[in-house]
N, C-alpha and C positions, 0 to 999 in steps of 0.2 A: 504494500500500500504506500503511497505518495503523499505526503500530509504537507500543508502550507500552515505555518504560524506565521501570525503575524501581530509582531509585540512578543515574540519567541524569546526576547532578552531578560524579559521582562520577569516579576516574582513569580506567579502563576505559569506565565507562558514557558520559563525555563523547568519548570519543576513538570509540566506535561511535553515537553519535546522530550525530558528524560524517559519519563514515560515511553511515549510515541518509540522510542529509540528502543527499548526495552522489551518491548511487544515484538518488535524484529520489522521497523513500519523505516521507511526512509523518509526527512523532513528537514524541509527548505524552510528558513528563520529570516523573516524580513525585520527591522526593527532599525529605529534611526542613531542608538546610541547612546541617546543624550544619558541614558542613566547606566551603570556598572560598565563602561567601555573595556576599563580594568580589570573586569573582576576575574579572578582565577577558576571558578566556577563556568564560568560561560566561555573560558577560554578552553576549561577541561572537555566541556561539550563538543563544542568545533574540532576537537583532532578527532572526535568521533567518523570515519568514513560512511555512515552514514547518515551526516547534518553537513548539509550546507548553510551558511549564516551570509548574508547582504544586507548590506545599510543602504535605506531605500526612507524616503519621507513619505507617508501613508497619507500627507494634506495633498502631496501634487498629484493631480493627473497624469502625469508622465510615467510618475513611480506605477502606478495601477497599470497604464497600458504597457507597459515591459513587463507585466507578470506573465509569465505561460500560462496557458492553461491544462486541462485534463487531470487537475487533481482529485485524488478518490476524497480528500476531506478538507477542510479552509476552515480554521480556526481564527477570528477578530480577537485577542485581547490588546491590543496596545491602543490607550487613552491617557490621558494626564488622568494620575489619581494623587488621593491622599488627602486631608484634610487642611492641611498646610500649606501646601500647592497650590488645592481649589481655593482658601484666600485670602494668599496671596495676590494671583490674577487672574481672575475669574473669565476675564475675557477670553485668556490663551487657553481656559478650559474649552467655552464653548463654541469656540473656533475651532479647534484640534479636534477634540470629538466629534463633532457634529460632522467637520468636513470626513472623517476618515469614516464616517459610516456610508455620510449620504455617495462616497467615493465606492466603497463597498456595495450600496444599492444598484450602483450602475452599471456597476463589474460582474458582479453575479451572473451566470446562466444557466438554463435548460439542463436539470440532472446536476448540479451540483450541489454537492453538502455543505452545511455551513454552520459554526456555529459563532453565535455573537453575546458576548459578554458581558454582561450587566449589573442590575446592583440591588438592593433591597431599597436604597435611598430613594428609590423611584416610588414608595408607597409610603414612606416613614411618616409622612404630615399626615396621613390616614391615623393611623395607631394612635397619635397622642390627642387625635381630637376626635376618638373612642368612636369611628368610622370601622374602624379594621378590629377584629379580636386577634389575641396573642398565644398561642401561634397563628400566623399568618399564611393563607394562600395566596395562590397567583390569581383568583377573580376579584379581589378587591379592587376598591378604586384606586389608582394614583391619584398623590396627590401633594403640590409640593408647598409647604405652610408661608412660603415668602418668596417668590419670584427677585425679588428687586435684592434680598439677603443673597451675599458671594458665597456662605456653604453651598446654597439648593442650585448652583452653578453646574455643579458633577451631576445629579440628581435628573436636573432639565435635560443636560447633553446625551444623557444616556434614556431616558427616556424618547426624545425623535430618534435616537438610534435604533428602539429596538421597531418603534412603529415604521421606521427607513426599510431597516431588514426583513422583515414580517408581509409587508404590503409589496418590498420591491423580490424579493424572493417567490412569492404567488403569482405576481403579475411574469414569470417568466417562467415558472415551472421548476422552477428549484429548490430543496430541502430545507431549511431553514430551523434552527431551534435556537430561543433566548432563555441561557443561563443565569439567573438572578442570585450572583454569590451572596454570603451573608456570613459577614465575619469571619472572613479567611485569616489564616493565621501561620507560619513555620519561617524557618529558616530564608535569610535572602532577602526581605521583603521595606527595608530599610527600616526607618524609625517612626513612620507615621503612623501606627498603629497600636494598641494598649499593652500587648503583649511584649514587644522588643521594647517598648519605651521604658516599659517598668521594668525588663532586664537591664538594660541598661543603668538604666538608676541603680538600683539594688547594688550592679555588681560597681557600681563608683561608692557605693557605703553608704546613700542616704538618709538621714535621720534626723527630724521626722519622715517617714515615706507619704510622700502628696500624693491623694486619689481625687483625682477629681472625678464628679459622679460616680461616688461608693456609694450611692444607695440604687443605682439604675442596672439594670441585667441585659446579658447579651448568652447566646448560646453560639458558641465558637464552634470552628470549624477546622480540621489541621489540614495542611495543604493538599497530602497523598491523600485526603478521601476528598476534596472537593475533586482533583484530578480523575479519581475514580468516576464521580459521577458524571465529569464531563465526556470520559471515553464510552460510558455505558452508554449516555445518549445520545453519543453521535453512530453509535452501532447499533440504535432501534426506530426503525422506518416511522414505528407510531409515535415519533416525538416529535417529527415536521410540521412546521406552521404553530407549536407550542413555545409560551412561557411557562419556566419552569424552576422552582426555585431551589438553590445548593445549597448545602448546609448540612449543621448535625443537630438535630431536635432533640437528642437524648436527655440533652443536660443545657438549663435556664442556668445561666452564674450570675452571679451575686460582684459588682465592680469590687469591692472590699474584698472579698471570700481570694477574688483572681487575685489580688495584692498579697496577698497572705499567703498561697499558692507559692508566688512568684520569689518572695521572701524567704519562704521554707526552702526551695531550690537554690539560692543563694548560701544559705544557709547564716542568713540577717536574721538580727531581731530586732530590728527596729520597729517604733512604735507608728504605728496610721496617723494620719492627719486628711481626714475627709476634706474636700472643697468641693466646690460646685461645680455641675457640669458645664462641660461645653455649652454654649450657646446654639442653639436648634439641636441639639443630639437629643434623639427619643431615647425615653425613659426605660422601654425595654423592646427587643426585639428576640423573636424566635421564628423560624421561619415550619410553615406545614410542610413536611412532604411526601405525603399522601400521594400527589402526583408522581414523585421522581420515582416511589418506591414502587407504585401501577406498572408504571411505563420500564424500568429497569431491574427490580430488586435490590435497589442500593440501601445498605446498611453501613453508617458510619462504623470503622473500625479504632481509628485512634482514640482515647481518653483522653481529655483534658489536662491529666496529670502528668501521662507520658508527653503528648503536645507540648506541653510549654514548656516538658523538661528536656526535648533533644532541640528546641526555638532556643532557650535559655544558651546550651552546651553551644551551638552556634553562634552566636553574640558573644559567650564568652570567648572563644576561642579566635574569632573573626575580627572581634573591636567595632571597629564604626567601618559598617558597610557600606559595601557600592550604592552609590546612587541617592547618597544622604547630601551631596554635595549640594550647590544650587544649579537648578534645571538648564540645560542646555535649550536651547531652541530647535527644533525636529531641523535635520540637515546640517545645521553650523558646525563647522569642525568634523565632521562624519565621516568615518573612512571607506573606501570605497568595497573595502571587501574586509575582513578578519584577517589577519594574517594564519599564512597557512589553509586556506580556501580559496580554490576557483570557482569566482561566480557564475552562473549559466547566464544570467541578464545583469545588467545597469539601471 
């Protein structure tokens, strides 16, 4: 099998190319760089003989029509994420995203698979204004609590993306399924996130340890099974034309509880210091998945415990990962190929 990642550099995207690769699949890695250009991980990938990697800008037109075609599968994840980034500058969010989808809408054909990468944020203003119950499906409404606020930036962009892919996929006869991650979490995935942030802290000795929104809950996700369930549904016919949401339902956590988690792994005993959440972060989030388990049999395998403890050993061991720097602009400085990989295209 022939797989296209695109955003293959990326946290998610590298951890399923490894996948992909593992499976015995061959996979071409489009991605413009801006984030881990360094990293030794993605370098370890590329002597792989079978991954090709290209720096390729997902905004131009150009980049699309140099792709080949005839791949058996087209994975989308490369989008500006993180909550720090989104704002930062909201605009290069939805500009970037919006264009790499709707660039995706027009590229798609006849018999191709596809899958396109999303978010939970795309419903969250539902849930806190008692719209949505917790856990949450894929038929509630979207809905985003403040257009003009630069978090609900990610939220908007990814939203016309999946209705870009969805309506531009049927309209040409092609596969199409939207992934709604929901609190992914492992190794690689830089600092924007609760999990590596509060490694990090802990393993610098901090004390008091700040939580902000320790009273709000999230049910986490470790990377190898949201991978899972992305490979599961891109190899079930009955999941074309679906949103579909990833995640592990098992276990609702407690913001505080993960601190304490994160702390015991440390092997800190530093004392909590509750503060207030984020500004627009819903109070709790669990995602249903009734559907995915229909449609696949996916059963999360990782624990929580283990999660954050082989996330934690990574951070330890890594320090300050790729891609914490400040964002490059999709293209600037981009190199034209990996070293040590002949590109098929430009």
């Amino acid at each position: 099998m022939r797989a296209l990642v695109l955003g293959g550099a990326g946290f998610i995207g590298l951890h399923l190319v490894r996948r992909l690769v593992a499976d015995g699949h061959a996979v071409t890695v489009v991605d413009d760089f801006s984030r881990g250009r360094d990293d030794a991980e993605l370098a370890q990938v590329c002597a792989d003989p079978a991954v090709e990697v290209v720096a390729g800008d997902l905004t131009r037109a150009a980049t699309w029509a140099a792709l080949p075609r005839q791949w058996d599968q087209v994975y989308l994840l490369a989008a500006v994420v993180g909550v720090r980034n989104v704002e930062a500058d909201p605009a290069r969010v939805v500009r970037i995203n919006t264009l790499v989808a709707l660039h995706l809408m027009d590229w798609i054909a006849a018999a191709d698979r596809v899958f396109f990468s999303s978010t939970s944020e795309v419903y969250a203003g539902a849930v806190d204004a008692a719209v949505a119950a917790v856990p949450t499906g894929e038929d509630v409404p979207a809905m985003v609590a403040d257009v003009t606020a630069p978090r609900f930036a990610y939220a908007t962009s990814k939203l016309l993306g999946e209705a870009a892919v969805l309506h531009g996929s049927r309209a040409v006869g092609a596969h199409a399924v939207v992934g709604r991650f929901h609190n992914v979490y492992g190794p690689r995935m830089g600092t924007d996130h609760v999990v590596p942030e509060m490694s990090l802290r802990a393993l610098r000795g901090e004390d008091p340890f700040r939580v902000p929104g320790a009273d709000q809950y999230r049910a986490f996700c470790y990377v190898d099974d949201a991978v899972e369930a992305v490979v599961r549904l891109m190899a079930t016919p009955d999941a074309a034309g679906r949103i579909v949401h990833i995640g592990d339902d098992t276990e609702q956590t407690n913001i505080a509880d993960l601190a304490k988690l994160v702390l015991r792994t440390a092997g800190s005993h530093a004392s909590l210091r509750p503060e207030p959440a984020p500004a627009g972060s819903v109070h709790r989030r669990c995602p249903d998945l009734g559907r995915l388990r229909r449609l696949t049999g996916y059963q999360p395998a990782v624990a929580l415990e283990e999660g954050v403890g082989r996330t934690f050993a990574w951070y330890r061991d890594h320090g300050r990962p790729a891609g914490t720097e400040a964002p490059t602009p999709p293209g600037a400085g981009a190199p034209d190929r990996i070293e040590g990989q002949v590109p098929s295209w430009r």
